[in-house]
N, C-alpha and C positions, 0 to 999 in steps of 0.2 A: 640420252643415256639412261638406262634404268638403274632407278636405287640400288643399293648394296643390302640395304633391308628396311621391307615395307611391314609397320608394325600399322594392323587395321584392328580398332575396335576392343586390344586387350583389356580384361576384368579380370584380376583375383579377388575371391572372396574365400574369408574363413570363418570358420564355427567355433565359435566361443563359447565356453560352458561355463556356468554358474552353481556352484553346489550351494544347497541355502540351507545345508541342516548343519551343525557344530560338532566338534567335536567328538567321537563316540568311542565307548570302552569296546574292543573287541565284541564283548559279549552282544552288545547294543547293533554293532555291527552286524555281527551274523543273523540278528535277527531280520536287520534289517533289508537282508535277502529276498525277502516274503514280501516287503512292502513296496513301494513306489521311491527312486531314488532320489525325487526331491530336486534334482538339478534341470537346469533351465538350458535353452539354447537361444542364441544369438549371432545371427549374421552379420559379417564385418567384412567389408570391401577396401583395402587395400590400394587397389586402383579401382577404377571405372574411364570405361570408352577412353581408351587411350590412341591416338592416331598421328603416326608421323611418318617420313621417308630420310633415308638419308643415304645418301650417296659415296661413292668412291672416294677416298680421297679427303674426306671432312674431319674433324674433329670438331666433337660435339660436349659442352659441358652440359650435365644434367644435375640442376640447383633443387635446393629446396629444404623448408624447414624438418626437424626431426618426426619422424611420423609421414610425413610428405607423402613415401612412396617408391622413394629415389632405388634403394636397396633390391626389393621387390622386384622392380620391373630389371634391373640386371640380372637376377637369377633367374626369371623370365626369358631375356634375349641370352643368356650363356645356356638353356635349356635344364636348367638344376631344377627348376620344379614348373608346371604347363600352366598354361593359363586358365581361367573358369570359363571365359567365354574370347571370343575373337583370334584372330591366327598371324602369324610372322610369316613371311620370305623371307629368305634368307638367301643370295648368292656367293658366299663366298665362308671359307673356316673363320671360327672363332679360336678367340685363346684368352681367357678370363683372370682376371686375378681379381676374388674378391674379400679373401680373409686370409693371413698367412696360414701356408701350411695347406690351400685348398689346392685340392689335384696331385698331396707328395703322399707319400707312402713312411709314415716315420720309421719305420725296420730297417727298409731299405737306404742306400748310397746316397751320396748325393749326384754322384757318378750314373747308378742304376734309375734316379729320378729323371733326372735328365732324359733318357732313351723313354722312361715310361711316357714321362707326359708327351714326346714328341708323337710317338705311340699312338697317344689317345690323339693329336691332332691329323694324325692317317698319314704322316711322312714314314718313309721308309730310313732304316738305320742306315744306307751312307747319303741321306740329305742331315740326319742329325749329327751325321761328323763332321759334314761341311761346317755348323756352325757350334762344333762343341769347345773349341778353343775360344771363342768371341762371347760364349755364353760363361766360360769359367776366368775369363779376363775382367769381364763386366761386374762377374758378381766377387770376384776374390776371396773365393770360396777354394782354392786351387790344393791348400794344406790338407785339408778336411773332404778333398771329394772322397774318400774309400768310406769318410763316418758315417755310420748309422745317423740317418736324417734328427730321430729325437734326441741327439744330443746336440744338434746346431741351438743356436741363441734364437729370437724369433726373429734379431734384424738380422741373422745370418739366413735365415728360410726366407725372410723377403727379399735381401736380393737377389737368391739361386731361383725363386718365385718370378720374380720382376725380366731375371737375366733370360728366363727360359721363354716368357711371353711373348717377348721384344723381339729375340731374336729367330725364334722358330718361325718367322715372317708370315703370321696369318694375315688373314685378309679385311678381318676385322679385331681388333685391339680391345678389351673394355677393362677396364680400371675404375673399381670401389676405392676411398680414400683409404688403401691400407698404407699407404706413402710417411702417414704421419708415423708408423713406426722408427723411420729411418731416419738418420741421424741430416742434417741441412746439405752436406757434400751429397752422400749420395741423392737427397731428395731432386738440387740441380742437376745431377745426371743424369736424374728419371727423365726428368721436363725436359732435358735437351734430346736424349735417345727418343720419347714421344713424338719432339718437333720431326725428329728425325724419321720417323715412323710414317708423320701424315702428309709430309714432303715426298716421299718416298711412292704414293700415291694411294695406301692402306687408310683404312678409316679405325679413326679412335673415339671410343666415349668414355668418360673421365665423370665421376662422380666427386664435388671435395666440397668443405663448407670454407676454402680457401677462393675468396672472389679475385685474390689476387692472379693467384695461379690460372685460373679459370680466365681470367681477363690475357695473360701470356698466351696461352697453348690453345685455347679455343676461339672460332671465329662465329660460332653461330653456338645458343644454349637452350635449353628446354626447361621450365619453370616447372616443376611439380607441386601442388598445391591440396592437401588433402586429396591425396591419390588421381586428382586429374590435371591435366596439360591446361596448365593459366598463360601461359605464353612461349612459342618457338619465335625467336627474333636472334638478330647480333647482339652479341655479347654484350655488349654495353649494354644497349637498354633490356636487356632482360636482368642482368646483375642490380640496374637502379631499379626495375620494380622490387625485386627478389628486398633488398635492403626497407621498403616499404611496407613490405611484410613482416616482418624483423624487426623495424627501430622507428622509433619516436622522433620526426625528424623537427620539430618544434613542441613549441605549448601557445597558448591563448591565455591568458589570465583574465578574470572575469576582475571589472574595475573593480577598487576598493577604495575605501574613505582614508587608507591611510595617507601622509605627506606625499612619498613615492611608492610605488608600484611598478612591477614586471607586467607590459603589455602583449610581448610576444618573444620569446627567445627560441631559436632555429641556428645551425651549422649550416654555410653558403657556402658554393666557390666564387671565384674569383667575377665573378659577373653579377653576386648576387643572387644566383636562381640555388632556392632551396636542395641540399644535399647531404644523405649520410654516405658517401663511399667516397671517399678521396686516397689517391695515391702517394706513395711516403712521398715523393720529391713535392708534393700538390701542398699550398700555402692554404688552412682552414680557417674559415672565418666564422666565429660565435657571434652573431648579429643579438645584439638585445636591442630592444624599443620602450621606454624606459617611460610611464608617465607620470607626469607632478601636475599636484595639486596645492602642493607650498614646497617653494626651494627655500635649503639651509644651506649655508658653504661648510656647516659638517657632513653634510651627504655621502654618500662613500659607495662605491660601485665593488662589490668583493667575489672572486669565483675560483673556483677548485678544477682542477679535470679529472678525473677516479676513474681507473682502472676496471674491468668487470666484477672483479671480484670490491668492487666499491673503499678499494684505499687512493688515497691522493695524493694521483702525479706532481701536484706543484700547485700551491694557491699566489693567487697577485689582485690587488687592492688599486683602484684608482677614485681618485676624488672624481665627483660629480661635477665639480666646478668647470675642471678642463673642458666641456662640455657645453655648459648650461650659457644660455643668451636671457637675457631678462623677458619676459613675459611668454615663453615657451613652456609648454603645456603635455610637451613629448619631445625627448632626447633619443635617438636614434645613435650608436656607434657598434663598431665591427672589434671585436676583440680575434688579433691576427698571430694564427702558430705558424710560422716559417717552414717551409716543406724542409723534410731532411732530418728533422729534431726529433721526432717521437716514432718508437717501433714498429711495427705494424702488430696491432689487436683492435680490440672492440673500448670502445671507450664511453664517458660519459661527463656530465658537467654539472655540480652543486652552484648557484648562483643567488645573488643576495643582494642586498642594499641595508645598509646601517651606519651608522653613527660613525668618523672615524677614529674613536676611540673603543666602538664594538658595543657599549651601553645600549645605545637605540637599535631594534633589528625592526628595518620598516617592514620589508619581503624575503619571502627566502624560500626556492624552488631546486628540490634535491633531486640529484638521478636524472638529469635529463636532455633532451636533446643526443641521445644515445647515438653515437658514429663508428665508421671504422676506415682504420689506414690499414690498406692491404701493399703487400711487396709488388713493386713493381721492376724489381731486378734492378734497380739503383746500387751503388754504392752502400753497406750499414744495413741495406733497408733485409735484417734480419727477417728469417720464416717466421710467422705465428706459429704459437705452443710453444717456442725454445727460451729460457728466461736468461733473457742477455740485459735486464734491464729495460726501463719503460725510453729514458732518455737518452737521445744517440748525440754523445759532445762535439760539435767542431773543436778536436785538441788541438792545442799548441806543447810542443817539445824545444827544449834546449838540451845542448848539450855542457855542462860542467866543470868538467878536466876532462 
């Protein structure tokens, strides 16, 4: 089977300018006519040797940090701006969505977009009627199709956006994370008409800095890495290098003279093997390895979990004792959060050792061990970005009279 499109060798590079003179009076300026303009240029690569294929029928997530790359090479593969060096095949239509509002005409209908964009993907006006009832069901935009496009909301332009991609059935799909506009119902929609899409036998690329999502809807991903391909592998191990890149998945504390000391603290699963991505229903373990140099039975084991924006989820306190056997030299235990319990976001963990009255602070290591719970379509297990709250309650209900 030949790929659906062979991307060999892409580079963009841009030119950056640097003006290095300050601010100038008009007058300063005109003179400045005559002179030399003092600005510098500098080349800037984007990507570099970029090499992949991908086939019929795939859905392919492409990860990677801000700056990465990610954005770039889809305006690249939708043909919105050419590469500097290397060339694409292509056998089959695109149909892009990668900023709302990209490819509509705001003057125009929402009714008249609709025919535009099928327009631009070279269907004829009676294959866009076949699916003009399924594209204004999808997006429930049905009140509003006669309105001038700039008066839609932008989450009303992303689903007549989303509706029009989907169903105008190209042959290849590609999706920039405009999704995080949309409210959590429609976003599961998206993800199931996608699934529906790559089922269907169309290929889909999907950009999102959601691992969750990416772990659902894709089966193989692309790691961009300062503009170059760090890894194509299955999803999962491309997702746990990507998180390496990203987050702090332990610390090493260099010994110290005090009583006790933090010798290593790292988030594990359930086996023990080092990890920052675990799934909301996934049970995390905060392994600290703890060394003494002189045990007290006031000793106190104290730790916080903080949120990214560094407030605290919830702190909990245990004595050292529970622990400690007499002439042990390193206490080793797992502090266990129950899958289910906490949102999906990026997280972190302040960690301590003092006095249990708080007077003595032997060690104390902030920020760290950096994780994250992504949604895994569980029950609760709420989108990231939406603030439903850090804690998901097992409630209990009665009824009263």
């Amino acid at each position: 089977m030949n790929p659906i499109l062979e991307v060999r060798n892409i580079g963009k590079k841009f030119n950056i300018l640097h003006n290095k003179q300050p601010y100038l009076s008009l007058r300063d300026s005109l003179a400045g006519l005559w002179r030399s303009s003092g600005q510098t240029q500098e080349e800037f690569w984007a990507l570099k040797d970029i090499s992949f294929d991908i086939y019929p029928g795939e859905s392919i997530g492409i990860i990677g940090r801000n700056g990465a790359g990610k954005s770039t090479l889809l305006k690249i593969l939708s043909k919105i701006t050419p590469p500097s060096t290397g060339h694409i095949k292509c056998r089959g239509r695109i149909a892009s969505l990668l900023e709302v509002g990209t490819g509509f005409h705001p003057e125009l209908t929402g009714r008249e977009n609709i025919y535009l964009n099928g327009s631009i993907l070279g269907l004829k006006r009676v294959e866009i009627d076949k699916q003009f009832d399924a594209i204004v069901d999808f997006s429930g935009t049905e009140k509003f199709l006669d309105t001038p496009l700039k008066h839609y909301s932008s989450g009303m332009q992303l689903r007549l956006a989303f509706a029009v991609a989907a169903h105008l059935e190209p042959e290849i799909l590609i999706i920039d994370e405009v999704l995080a506009v949309g409210d959590s119902e429609f976003q599961k929609k998206c993800m199931g008409k996608m699934d529906e899409v790559s089922k269907s036998g169309r290929t889909v690329l999907f950009v999102s800095h959601n691992m969750g999502t990416i772990l659902q809807l894709c089966k193989k991903s692309i790691l961009l890495n300062r503009g170059q391909v760090e890894e194509i592998n299955l999803s999962p191990q491309v997702v746990e290098k990507y998180y390496k890149f990203v987050s702090d998945t332990g610390s090493v504390a260099v010994k110290k003279d005090a009583d006790i000391y933090f010798k290593e603290v790292y988030t594990c699963n359930e086996k023990g093997e080092p990890s920052a991505n675990f799934a909301h229903k996934e049970n995390i373990y905060l392994r600290l390895k703890i060394g003494v140099n002189h045990y007290d039975p006031i000793q106190n084991i104290g730790l916080a979990m903080l949120t990214r924006d560094k407030k605290r989820v919830f702190t909990v306190n245990k004595a050292l004792e529970n622990f400690y056997k007499e002439g042990m030299t390193e206490v080793t235990v797992d502090f266990i959060i129950k899958g289910g319990l906490i949102a999906p976001m990026d997280y972190s963990f302040l960690v301590a050792l003092n006095s249990k009255s708080g007077i003595v602070n032997y060690d104390q290591l902030d920020d760290i061990s950096t994780f994250k719970i992504y949604d895994d379509g569980t029950e609760f297990a709420f989108a990231e970005g939406y603030d439903y709250g850090c804690i998901i309650l097992k409630d209990e209900w009665r009824k009263v009279n």
